[in-house]
matplotlib code that plots the C-alpha trace (Angstrom):
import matplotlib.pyplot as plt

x = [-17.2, -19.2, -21.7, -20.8, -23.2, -22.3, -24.3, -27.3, -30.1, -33.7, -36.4, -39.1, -39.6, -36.9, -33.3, -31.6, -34.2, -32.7, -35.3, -35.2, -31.1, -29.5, -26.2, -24.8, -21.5, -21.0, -22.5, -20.6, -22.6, -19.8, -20.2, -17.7, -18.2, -18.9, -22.0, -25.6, -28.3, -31.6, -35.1, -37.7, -40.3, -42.1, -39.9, -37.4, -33.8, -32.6, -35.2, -33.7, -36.2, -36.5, -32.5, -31.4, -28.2, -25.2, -23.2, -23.6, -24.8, -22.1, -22.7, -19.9, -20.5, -24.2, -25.6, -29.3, -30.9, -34.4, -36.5, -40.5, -40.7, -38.3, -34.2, -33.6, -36.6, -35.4, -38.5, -38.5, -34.9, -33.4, -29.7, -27.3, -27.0, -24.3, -24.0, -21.4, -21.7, -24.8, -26.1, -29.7, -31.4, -34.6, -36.3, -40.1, -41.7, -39.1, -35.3, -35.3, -38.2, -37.9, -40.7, -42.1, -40.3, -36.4, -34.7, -31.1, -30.0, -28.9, -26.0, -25.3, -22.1, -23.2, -26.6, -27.3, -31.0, -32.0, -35.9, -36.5, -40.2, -43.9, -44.4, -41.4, -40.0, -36.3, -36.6, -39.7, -40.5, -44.6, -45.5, -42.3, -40.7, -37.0, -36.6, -33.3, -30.8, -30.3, -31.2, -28.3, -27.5, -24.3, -24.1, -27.8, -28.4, -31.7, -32.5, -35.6, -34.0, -34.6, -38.1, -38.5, -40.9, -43.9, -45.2, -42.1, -41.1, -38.1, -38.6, -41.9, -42.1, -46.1, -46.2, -42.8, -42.2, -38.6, -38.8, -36.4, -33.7, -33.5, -32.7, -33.2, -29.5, -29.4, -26.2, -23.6, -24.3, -20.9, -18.4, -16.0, -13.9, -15.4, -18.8, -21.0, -24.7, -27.9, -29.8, -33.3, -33.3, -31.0, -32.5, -32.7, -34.5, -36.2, -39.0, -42.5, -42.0, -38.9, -40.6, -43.6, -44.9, -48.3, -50.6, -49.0, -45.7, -43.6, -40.0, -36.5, -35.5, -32.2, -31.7, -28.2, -25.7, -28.2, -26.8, -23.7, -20.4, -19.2, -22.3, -22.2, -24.1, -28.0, -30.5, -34.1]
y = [-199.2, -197.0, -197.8, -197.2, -197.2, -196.6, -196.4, -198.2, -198.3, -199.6, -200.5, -200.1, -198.6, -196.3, -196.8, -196.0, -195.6, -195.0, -194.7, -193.8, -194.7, -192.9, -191.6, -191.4, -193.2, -191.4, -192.3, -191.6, -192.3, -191.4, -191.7, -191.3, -188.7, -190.8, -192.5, -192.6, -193.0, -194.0, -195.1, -195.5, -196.2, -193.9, -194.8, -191.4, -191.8, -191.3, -191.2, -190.2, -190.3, -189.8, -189.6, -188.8, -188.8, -186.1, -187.3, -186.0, -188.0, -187.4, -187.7, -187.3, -186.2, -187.5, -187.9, -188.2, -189.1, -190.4, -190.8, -191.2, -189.4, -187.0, -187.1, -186.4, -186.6, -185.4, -185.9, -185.4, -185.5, -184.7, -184.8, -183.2, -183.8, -182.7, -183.5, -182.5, -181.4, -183.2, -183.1, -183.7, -184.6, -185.5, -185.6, -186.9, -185.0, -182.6, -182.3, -182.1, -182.7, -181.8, -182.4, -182.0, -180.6, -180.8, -179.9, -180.9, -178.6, -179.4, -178.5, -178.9, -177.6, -177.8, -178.2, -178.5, -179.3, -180.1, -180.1, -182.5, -182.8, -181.0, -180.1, -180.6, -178.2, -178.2, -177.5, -178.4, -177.1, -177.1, -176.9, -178.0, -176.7, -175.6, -175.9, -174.4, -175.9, -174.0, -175.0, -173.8, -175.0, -172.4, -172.8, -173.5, -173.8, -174.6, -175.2, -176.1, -178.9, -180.9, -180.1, -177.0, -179.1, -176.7, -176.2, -176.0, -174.3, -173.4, -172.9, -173.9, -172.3, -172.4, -172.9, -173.0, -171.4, -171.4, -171.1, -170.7, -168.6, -171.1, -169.9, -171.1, -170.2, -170.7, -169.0, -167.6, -164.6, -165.4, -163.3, -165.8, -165.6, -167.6, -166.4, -168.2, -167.2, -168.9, -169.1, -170.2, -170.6, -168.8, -166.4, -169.7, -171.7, -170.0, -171.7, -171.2, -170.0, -168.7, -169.0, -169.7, -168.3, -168.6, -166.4, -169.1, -168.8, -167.5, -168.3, -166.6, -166.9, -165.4, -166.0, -165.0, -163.1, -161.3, -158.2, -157.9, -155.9, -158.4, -158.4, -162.3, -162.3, -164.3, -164.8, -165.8]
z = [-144.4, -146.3, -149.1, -152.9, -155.9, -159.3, -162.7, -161.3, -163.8, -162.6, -164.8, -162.7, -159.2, -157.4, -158.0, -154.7, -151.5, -148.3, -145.9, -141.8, -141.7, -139.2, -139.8, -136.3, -137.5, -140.5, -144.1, -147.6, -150.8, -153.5, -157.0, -160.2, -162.4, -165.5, -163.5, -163.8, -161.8, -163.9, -163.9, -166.9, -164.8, -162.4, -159.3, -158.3, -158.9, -155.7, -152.3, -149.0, -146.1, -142.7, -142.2, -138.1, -136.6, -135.6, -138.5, -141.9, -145.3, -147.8, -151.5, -154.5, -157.9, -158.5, -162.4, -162.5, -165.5, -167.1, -163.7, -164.1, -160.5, -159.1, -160.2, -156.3, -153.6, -149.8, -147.6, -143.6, -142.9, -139.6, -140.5, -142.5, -146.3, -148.2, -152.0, -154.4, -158.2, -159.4, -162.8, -164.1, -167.3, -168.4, -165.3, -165.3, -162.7, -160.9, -160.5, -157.2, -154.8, -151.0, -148.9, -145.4, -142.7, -143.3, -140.3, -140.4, -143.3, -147.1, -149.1, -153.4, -154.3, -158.1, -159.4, -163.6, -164.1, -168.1, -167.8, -171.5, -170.3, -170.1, -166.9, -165.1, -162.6, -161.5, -158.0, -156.2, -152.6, -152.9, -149.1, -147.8, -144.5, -144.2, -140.6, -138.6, -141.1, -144.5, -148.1, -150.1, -153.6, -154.3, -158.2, -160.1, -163.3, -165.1, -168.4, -171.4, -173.3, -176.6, -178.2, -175.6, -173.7, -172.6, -169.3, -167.2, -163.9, -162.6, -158.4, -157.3, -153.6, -153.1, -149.7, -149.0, -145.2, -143.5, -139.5, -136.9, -138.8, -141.6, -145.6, -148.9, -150.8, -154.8, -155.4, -153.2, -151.1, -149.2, -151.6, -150.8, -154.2, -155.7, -155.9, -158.3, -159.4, -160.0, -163.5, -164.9, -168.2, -171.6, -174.4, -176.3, -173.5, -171.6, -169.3, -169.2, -165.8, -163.8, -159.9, -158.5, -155.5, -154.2, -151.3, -148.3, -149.5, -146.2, -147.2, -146.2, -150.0, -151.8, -155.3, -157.1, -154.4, -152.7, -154.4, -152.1, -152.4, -155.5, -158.1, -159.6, -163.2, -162.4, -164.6, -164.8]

ax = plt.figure().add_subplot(projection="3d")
ax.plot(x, y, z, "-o")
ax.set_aspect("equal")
plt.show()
């Protein structure tokens, strides 16, 4: 049997924490399109921690909306995760939050970020480590929405390293068909800054296609 959660709305704390589960015997966390995942207080939306296992943690269409914290916090997982098309808005801190040293690899098929507050940053990998298994997000989009909140980031890789022949993938170097690019912010809005990087950053980073045969349109 595998677990299902649909439009679950917290008012305080984290929505959906699954912490040191191991997925040895297979784990699917679907969810229907129409869903939400929320939290007005300063809980994350969804917290995956310390996941082990051979098997692979399986998410559906995810819609992540109104968090204090992160939408989506990945912190010192061992196993595979694998979402589908997930969709972000209003985010209190950052989109998506990975942190420590991920080892078991991460893949979003679809990721729409709409960054509605100061200060938040889509994708934040501030001193993580992508270790062995890739980060690849094949299709990312991120935005400034309503009021053109100031202050916002797109990709924060300060002190972001990759070791033993692991990648961070936003777009689709793969020029599969299908080939699909990655983009930080429109003419109309734009964000106060596209990616950081710092001194200690030591990353194996492609952004867009990573200008193979097939050029696919990206944009910061």
């Amino acid at each position: 049997t595998h677990p299902s959660f649909n439009n679950v709305d917290a008012s305080a704390g984290t929505a959906i924490n699954i912490d040191s589960v191991s997925t040895s015997t297979g784990m699917v966390f679907n969810r229907v399109t129409s869903g939400t995942v929320s939290t007005n207080a300063a809980g994350d939306g969804i917290a995956i921690n310390n996941l082990s296992g051979a098997g692979t943690f399986s998410a559906g269409t995810v819609t992540v909306r109104d968090t204090g914290g992160a939408a989506i916090a990945l912190s010192a997982n061992s196993a595979a995760i694998d979402f589908g098309s997930v969709s972000i808005i209003n985010p209190g801190v950052a989109g998506i939050n990975v942190d420590g040293a991920n080892t078991g690899g991460v893949t979003f098929a679809d990721v729409d970020i709409t960054l509605n507050t100061a200060n938040s940053i889509g994708v934040e990998l501030n001193g993580a480590t992508i270790d062995t298994g890739n980060l690849v997000m094949t299709d990312l989009d991120i935005i400034r929405g309503a009021g053109l909140p100031t202050g916002t980031t797109g990709i924060d890789l300060s002190g972001t390293t990759t070791t033993n022949g692991a990648q961070i993938i936003f777009g689709d170097p793969a020029n599969s068909g299908t080939d699909s690019g990655a983009t930080i912010g429109t003419a109309t809005d734009a964000l106060n800054q596209g990616i950081l990087f710092s001194a200690t950053t030591d990353a194996d980073f492609i952004f867009g296609d990573g200008e193979q045969t097939t050029d696919t349109l990206s944009l910061i």
